[in-house]
Every structure is written in structure tokens, then in C-alpha cells.
C-alpha positions in Angstrom: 52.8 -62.9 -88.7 53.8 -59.8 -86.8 52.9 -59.7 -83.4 54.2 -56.0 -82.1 51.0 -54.8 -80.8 50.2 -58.1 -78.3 53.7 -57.7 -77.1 53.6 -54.1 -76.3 49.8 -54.9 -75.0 51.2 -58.0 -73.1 54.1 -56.2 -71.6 51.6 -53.5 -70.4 49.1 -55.9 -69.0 52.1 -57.7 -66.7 52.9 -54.5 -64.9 48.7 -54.2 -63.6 47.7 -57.9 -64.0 49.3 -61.0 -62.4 51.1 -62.9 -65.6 49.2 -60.3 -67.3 45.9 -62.3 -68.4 42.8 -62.3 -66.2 42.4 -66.2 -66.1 45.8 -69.0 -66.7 44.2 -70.2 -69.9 45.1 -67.4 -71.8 48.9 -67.5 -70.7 50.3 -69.3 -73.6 53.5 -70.5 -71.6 52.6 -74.0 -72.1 53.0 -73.3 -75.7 56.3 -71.0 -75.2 54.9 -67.6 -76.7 53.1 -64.9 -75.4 49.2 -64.4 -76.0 47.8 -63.0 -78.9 45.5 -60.0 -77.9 42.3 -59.9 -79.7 40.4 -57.2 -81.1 37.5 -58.7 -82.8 35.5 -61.2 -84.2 32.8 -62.4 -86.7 31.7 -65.5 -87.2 34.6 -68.2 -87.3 37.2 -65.4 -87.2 38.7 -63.2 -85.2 41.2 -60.5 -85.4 44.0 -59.5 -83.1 45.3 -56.2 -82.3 47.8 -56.7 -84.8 45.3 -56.9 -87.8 45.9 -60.7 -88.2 43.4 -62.6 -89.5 42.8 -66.8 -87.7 40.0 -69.3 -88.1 39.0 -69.7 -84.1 38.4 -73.3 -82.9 38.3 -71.8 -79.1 35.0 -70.1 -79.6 35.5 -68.5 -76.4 36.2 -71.5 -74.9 33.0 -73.2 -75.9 30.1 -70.7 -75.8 30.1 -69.4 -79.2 28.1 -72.4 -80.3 26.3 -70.1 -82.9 29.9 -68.4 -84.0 30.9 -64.4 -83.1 28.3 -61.5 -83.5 25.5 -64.2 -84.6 22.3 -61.9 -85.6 20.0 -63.4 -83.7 22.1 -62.3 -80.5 23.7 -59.6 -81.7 19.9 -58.0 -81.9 18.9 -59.4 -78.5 21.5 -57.3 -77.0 20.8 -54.1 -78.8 17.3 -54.1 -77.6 18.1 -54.6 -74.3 20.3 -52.0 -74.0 17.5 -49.9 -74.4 16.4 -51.0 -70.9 18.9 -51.3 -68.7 22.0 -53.7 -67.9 21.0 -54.6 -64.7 18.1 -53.6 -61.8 19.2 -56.3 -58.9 15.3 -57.0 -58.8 13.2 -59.8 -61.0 12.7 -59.5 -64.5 10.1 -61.5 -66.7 12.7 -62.2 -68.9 15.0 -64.4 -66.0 11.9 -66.5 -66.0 11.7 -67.5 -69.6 15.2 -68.5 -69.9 14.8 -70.4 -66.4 11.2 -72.2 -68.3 13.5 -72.8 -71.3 16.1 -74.4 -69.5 13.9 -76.8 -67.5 12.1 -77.8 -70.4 15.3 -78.2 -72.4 17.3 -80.3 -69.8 15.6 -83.3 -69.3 16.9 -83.7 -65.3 16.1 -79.6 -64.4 12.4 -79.0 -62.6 13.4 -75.7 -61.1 16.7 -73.7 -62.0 18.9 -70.9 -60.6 20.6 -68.2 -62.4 24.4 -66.9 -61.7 27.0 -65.5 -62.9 29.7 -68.3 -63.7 30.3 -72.0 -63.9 32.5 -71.5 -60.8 29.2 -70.4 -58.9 27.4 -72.9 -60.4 29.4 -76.0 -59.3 30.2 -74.0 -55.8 26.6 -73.6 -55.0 25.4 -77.0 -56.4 27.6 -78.8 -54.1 26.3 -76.9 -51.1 23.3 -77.6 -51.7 23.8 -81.4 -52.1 25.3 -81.5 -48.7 22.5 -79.1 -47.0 20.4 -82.0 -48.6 21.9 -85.1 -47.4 23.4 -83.6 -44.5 26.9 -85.3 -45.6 30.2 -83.2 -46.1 32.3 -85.4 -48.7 32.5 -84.9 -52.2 33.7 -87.6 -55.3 35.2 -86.0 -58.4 37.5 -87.1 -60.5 41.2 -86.5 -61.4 41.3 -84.2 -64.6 37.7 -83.1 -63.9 37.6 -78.9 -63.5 34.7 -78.0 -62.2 35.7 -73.8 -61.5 38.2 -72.5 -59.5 36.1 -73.7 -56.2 38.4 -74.1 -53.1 37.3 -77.6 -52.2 37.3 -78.8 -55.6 40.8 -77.6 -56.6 42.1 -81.3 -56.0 43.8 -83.0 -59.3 41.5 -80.6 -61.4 43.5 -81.1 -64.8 43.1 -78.2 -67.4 44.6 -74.5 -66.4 46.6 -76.3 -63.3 47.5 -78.9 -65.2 48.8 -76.6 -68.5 50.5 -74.6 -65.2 52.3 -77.5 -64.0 50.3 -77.2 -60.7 49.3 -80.0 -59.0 46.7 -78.2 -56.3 46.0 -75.0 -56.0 47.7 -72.7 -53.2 45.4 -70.9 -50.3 43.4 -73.7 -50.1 43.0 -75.2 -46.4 43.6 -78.7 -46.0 40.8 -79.0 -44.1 38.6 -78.1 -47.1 40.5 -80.0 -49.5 39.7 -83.2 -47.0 36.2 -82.8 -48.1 37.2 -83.7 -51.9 37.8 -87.3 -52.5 39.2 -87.4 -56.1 38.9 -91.1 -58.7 40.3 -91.8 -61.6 37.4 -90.5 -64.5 36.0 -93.8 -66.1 36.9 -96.2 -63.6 33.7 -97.5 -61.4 35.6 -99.9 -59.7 37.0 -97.1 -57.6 33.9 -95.2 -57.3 32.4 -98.6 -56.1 34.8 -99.5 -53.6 34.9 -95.7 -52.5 31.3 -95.9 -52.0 31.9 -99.3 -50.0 34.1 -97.4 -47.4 32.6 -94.1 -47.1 29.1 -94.4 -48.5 27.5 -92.6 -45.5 30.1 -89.8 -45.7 29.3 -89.1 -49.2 27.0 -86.0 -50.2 27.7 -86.1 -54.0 29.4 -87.1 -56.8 30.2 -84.6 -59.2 31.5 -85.7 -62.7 32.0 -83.9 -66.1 29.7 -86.0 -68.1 32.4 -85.5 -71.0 35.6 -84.6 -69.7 36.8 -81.2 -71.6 39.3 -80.2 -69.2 42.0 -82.9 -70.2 41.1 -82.7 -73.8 38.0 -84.2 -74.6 37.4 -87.7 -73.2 34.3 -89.4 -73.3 32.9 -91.7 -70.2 32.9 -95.2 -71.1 29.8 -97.4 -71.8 28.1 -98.1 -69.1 29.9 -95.6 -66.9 27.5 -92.5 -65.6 24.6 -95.3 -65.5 26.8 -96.5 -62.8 27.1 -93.8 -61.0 23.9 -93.3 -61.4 22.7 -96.4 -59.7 25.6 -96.3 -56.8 24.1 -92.6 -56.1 20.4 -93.6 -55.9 21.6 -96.4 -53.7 23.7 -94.6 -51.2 21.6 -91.9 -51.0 24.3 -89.3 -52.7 23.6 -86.5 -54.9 24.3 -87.3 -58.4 25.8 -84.0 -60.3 26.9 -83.9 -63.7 28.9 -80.5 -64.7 27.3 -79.7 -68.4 29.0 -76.1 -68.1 31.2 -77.2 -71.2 28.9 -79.9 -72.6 25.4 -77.9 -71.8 23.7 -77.3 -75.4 26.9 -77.9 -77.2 27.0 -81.9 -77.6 23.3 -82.1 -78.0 20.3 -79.6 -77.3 19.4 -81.3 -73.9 23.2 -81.5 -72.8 25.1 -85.4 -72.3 22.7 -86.2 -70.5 19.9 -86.3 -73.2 23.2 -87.9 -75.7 23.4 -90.9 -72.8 20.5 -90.8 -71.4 21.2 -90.5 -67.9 19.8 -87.8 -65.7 21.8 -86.1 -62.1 20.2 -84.8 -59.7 21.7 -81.6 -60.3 23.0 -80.0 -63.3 25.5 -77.4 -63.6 25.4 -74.7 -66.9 26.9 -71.8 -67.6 28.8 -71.0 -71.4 26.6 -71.5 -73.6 23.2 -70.1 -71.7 24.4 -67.1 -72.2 26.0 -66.8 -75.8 29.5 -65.5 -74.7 27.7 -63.4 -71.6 29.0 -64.5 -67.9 26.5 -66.3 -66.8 25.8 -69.7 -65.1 23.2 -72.2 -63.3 22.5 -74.6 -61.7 19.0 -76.8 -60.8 17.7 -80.3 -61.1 15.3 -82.1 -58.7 12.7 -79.9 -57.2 13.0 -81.3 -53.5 16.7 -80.9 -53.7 16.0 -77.3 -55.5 13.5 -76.5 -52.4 16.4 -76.3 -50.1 17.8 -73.1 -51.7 17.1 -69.9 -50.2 14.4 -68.6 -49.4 12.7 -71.6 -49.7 15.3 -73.6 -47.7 18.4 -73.4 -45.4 21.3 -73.2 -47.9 22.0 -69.9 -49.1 22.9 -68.8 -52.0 22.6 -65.0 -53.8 24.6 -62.8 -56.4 23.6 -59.3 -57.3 24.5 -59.8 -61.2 22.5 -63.0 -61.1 20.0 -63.0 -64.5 21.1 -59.4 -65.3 19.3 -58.3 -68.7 22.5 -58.7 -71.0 23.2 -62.1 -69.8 19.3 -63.0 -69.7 18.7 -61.7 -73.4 22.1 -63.2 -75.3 21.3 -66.8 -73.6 17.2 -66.2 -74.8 18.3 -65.6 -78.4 20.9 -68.5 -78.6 19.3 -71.1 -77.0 15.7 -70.4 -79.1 17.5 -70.3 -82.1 18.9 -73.7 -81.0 15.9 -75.0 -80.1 13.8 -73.5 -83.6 16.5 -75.1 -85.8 17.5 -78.7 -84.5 18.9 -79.9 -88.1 22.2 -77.6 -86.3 23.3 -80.1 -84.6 23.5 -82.4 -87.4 25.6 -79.9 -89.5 28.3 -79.8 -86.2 28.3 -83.3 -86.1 29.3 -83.3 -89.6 31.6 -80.6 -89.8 33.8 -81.5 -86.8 33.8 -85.1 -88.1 35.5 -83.7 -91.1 37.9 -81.9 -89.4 38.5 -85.0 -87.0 39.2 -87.4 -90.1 41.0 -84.5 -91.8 43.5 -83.9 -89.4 44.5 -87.1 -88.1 44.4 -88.3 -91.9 47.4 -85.4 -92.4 48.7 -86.5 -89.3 49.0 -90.0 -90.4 50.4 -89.0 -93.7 53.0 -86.8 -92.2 54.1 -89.2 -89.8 53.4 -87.6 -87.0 51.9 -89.7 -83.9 48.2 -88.4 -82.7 45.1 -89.8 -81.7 41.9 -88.2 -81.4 38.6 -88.1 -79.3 35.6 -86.1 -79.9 31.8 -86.3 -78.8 29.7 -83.9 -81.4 31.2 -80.4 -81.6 34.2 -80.8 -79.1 37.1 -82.3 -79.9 41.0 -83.1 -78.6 44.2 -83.8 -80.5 46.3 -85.9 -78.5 49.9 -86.0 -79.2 50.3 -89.6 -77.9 49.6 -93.3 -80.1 47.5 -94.6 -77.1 43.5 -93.9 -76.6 42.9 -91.5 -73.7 40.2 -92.5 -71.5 41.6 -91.1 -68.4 43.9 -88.2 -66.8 46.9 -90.5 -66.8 46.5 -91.0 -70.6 46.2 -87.6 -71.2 49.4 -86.6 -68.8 51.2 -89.3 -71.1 51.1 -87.1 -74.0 53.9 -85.0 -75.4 53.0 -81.8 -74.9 56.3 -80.1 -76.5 55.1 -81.4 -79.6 51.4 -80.3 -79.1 53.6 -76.7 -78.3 55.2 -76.5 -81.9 51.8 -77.5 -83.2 50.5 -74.6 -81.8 53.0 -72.7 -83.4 53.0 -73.8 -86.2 48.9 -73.5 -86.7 48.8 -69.9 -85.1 51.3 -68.6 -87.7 49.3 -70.1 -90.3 46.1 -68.5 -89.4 44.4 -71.1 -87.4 43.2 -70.2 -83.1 43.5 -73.5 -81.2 43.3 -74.0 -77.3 46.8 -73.1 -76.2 46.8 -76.6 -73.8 47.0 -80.2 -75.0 44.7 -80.2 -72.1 41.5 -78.6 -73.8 39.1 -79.5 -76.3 38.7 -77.7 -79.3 35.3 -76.2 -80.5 33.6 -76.4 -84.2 30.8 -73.4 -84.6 28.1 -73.3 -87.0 29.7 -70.9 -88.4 32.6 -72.9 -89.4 31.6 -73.6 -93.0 33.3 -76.8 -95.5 35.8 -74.3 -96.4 37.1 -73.2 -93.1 37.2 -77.0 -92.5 39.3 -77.7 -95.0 41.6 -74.9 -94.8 42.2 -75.9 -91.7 42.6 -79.3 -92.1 45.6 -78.1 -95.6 47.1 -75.7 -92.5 47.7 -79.0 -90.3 49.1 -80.8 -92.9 51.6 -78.0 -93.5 52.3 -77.7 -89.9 53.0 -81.8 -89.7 55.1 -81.8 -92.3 57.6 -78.9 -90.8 57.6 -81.1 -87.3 58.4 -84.3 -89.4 61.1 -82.1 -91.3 
């Protein structure tokens, strides 16, 4: 594939943008190229500037649950263009997506509406310590939960890709507030709990870790948090920005059946728009403003665009359940199919996936937790990469993220992609 048009584009974008991409994740230099620049896309595809043709699997990094340019959206946002993009003021469609929401997720009663994960998380955990009037926060290493200062503590994903540990311009004193645990392992949260269990305003947890590949919690382990939560009094938030509508209709917490306190979305409510929330119990909800003490605004928050794509999607979701059966079954296929050419090639992977997300990991050991997933070899996830972007196929450019299926991905696109990996083990086995 020619790539003369990114590289010209690229070597534009580094003289007016810092490493010339608006967020890490599109860098690339984990994977030793520059970024493709895209110009389109339509349903599983997209185009670059170049005019070459791939099968995406990054769906926007998760969002595009219902594929590029579905109909159903695409319409949504024509007709409210004919209204305006954005008034600052209420609209009665902000409260319909706020009703669908809460009677979606089982844990929301009342909702608010931003403009990013990042807000979402930021302004969830304020909230849980204006409720419990406690300042420490539990997450855990290889959990990213936005680019919020205090949360910037062994996040995994973009840092981790980076080869940075923390993040720079973050005060130590607000890192202090940040007590990060290994993901899947209560013992610590328990003993954690045992020490500081009246410092403790919440415990924020992606429900399934996405940003160090896909890893799911073991059995047993949000019930746990659960219970140590409701019995020291802390704020129990599960980040469902990545897992939101795209592992089940009701987010991990319906797949588990556990409910947070507070829930944290963003992605997928808006169909590819920027756009993110965050609600749960009402008489934690009451203490936002203007009902409460802790404030929290945003001009752009449920602006029309955003408001209509994340309508559309997520009533198309809920009209037509039987599509989360198909995802489960696609990217199931493409799970067997790849580590079955893997296998074949000699090549040493193993894989985790929970419904439409999934990770390759270049390791022979299961990956339940941040140091499993650092154990991997990511050169040779790097020449994968490679070798699957020259044959037409978009992956995450980080052994650290998952991988997305769309309903748009039909049996075909599977299996083309699953005859591109085999090619691509074979040349690293040569």
C-alpha cells in the first residue's frame, strides 16, 4: 500500500500539533510507522487519504457499535441540522435520551449529560466525595478512566503504549488522593479497605478492563467490591464508557449482574458524537448542582448533534435485541479464527474477549491483570500490526487495546480477516 498522502498530511500535522495527532492513541509509534489519515468510512470500512481500502476493528475506538454512516443515525443527524447544533438552554430531546438511559441501565435513577468520558469519570468522582465527605479514591493499575489529573496513576492504555508510567503536570498532592490495586485481586482491595476504610470515597473500576486489552473481572470479583463498598460506606463506580451498550444492552453491569452507585458512559450514547454521562443513585445524583453542593456544568453538554446520533443508536439497539446475539457470534468467529491461524502458524497468542470486544495477546499465559498484559511482546504485536494494515485490515495500533466487531462486520469480513492473519503469521514465523 502507498501511503504518500498520510505522510505528507502527517508531516504537516507535526509542525501545528504536538506529535501531530490530537490524542496518543493515534500515534502509531508503538507499532513503528506513522498514522494512516482517514478520509472516510461506511459501514465496516474506511478509506484513508490515500484511497486505500481496510476492514476497521477500531470502530472509533468502540462507539460505532452500529458500523460507519448507519441509516438510522445518519438521518437523525440530517434532521437536526435543520434546527440548530447547539442553544446552551434545554431541549426536550436531552430528556429522552436521559429517560432512555435510566431505563436502560439498570443502576441509573437520574443521569447527566457531557461532553466526554474524561468528564464523566472527573465529575463522578467529585461527586462521590461531596457525598461521603472522604477525599481517597481506589482504582486499579491498567484501568484508564480519561485523562483526569488524579486518576492519571498506573492508567495502562495510551501511557502505557507511550512508555509513560504517570502523567507529567500532575501535583503530587492530587495524585495522593489515588490509591491504585492490582485489577482482579480483592485481597488487596480488602486489606486496603482494612487500613483506610474511612478515607475512602469510592472505588472506581472498569467493569471490563479495555485499556490493557480486554480482560475480564474474575468470578466473584465486582460482587466483592460491591459488598466491601456498601460496608464501608464508599461509592461504588463502575466506568462502562467502553463497555456501556457494547457488551450487552444494559452495560456489564446487566452481563454480571452487579449494580455501582454511579455509572460512567460516554462512546456509544452518542454513536461516534463527543458525548458522555454519568448518574446512578438518586440521593447520590441529588448532590449535583443545582440541586446540591458539587458543581458541575459544560456549555456543549446534550447539544442537538450529540443528543440525536445517541437517540437513534441506542433505540435501534433497544428495538432490535437479537443484535447482540449476531456480535456475540461474529466476534466469537473471529476469536476462534484467529488464534486457530495463530496456532497453526506457530505463533504464541492467547486471547480474551467479553461479547463484541476483544484482545490478542502476544504472550502463552492468560491475562487477568496489568502485569500479564505488560508481559507480553509487544514488538511482535508491532509486526502484526504491520503486517494486518498492509493487508487491508484497521486494528488498535497498542497491544494495550481491545479490538471492536460491528454489526456491520458481516461472515465475510470475518473471514477475510481471519485468511489476512493467517497470512500475516505465517510471514512472522518465516
Amino acid at each position: 500500500m502507498v501511503h504518500d498522502r498520510s505522510s505528507a498530511l502527517f508531516e504537516r500535522a507535526q509542525r501545528v500539533i504536538p506529535g501531530g495527532v490530537n490524542s496518543p492513541a493515534r500515534a502509531f509509534r508503538a507499532v513503528g510507522r506513522e498514522p494512516v489519515f482517514i478520509r472516510n468510512g461506511e459501514g465496516c470500512r474506511i478509506w484513508d487519504c490515500d484511497g486505500n481500502e481496510y476492514i476497521d476493528f477500531v470502530g472509533s475506538w468502540g462507539p460505532l457499535l452500529l458500523g460507519h454512516r448507519h441509516p438510522v443515525v445518519v438521518e437523525a443527524l440530517r434532521e437536526v441540522l435543520d434546527v440548530g447544533t447547539s442553544f446552551g438552554a434545554p431541549t426536550e430531546a436531552e430528556v429522552e435520551l436521559a429517560e432512555l438511559i435510566a431505563e436502560l441501565v439498570p443502576s441509573v435513577e437520574t443521569v447527566r449529560l457531557v461532553n466526554s468520558g474524561t468528564e464523566a469519570t472527573m465529575s463522578a468522582l467529585r461527586v462521590a466525595r461531596g457525598f461521603t465527605g472522604r477525599d481517597v479514591t481506589v482504582k486499579f493499575v491498567g484501568n484508564y478512566h480519561g485523562h483526569v489529573d488524579s486518576l492519571l496513576v498506573r492508567a495502562g492504555s495510551g501511557l502505557a503504549t507511550l512508555g509513560i508510567s504517570d502523567s507529567g503536570g500532575v501535583p503530587a498532592a492530587f495524585a495522593g488522593t489515588t490509591l491504585p490495586l492490582e485489577f482482579n485481586d480483592i485481597g488487596a482491595v480488602e486489606r486496603a479497605f482494612d487500613r483506610r476504610g474511612n478515607e475512602i470515597a469510592s472505588v472506581i473500576v472498569e467493569p471490563v478492563a479495555g485499556n490493557m486489552g480486554c480482560v475480564p473481572p474474575r468470578p466473584g470479583f465486582l460482587q466483592a467490591l460491591r459488598d466491601l463498598c456498601t460496608k464501608h460506606g464508599a461509592v461504588l463506580i463502575f466506568d462502562e464508557v467502553m463497555t456501556g451498550f457494547r457488551v450487552a444492552l444494559g452495560g456489564a453491569q446487566s452481563l454480571y449482574g452487579v449494580m455501582p452507585d454511579l455509572t460512567t458512559l460516554g462512546k456509544v450514547i452518542g454513536s461516534g458524537l463527543p458525548v458522555g454521562a454519568f448518574g446512578g443513585r438518586r440521593e447520590i445524583m441529588e448532590r449535583v448542582a443545582p440541586l446540591g453542593a458539587v458543581y458541575q456544568a459544560g456549555t456543549l453538554s446534550g447539544n442537538p448533534l450529540a443528543v440525536a446520533g445517541g437517540l437513534a443508536a441506542l433505540r435501534h439497539l433497544r428495538e432490535n435485541p437479537g443484535i447482540y446475539d449476531r456480535l456475540e457470534t461474529a466476534a466469537a468467529r473471529l476469536q476462534a479464527g484467529v488464534v486457530g491461524a495463530a496456532d497453526a502458524a506457530g505463533v504464541e497468542i492467547t486471547s480474551n474477549r467479553v461479547g463484541a470486544m476483544l484482545t490478542f495477546f502476544f504472550t502463552g499465559q492468560q491475562v487477568r491483570c496489568w502485569e500479564d498484559a505488560a508481559a507480553c511482546d509487544t514488538g511482535a504485536f508491532a509486526k502484526y500490526f504491520r503486517e494486518m494494515l498492509g493487508r487491508g485490515i484497521y486494528l488498535p495500533c497498542s497491544q494495550y487495546e481491545a479490538l471492536f466487531v460491528a454489526t456491520s462486520h458481516g461472515n465475510g469480513d470475518i473471514d477475510h480477516a481471519v485468511a489476512c492473519a493467517a497470512d500475516a503469521f505465517a510471514s512472522m514465523a518465516r
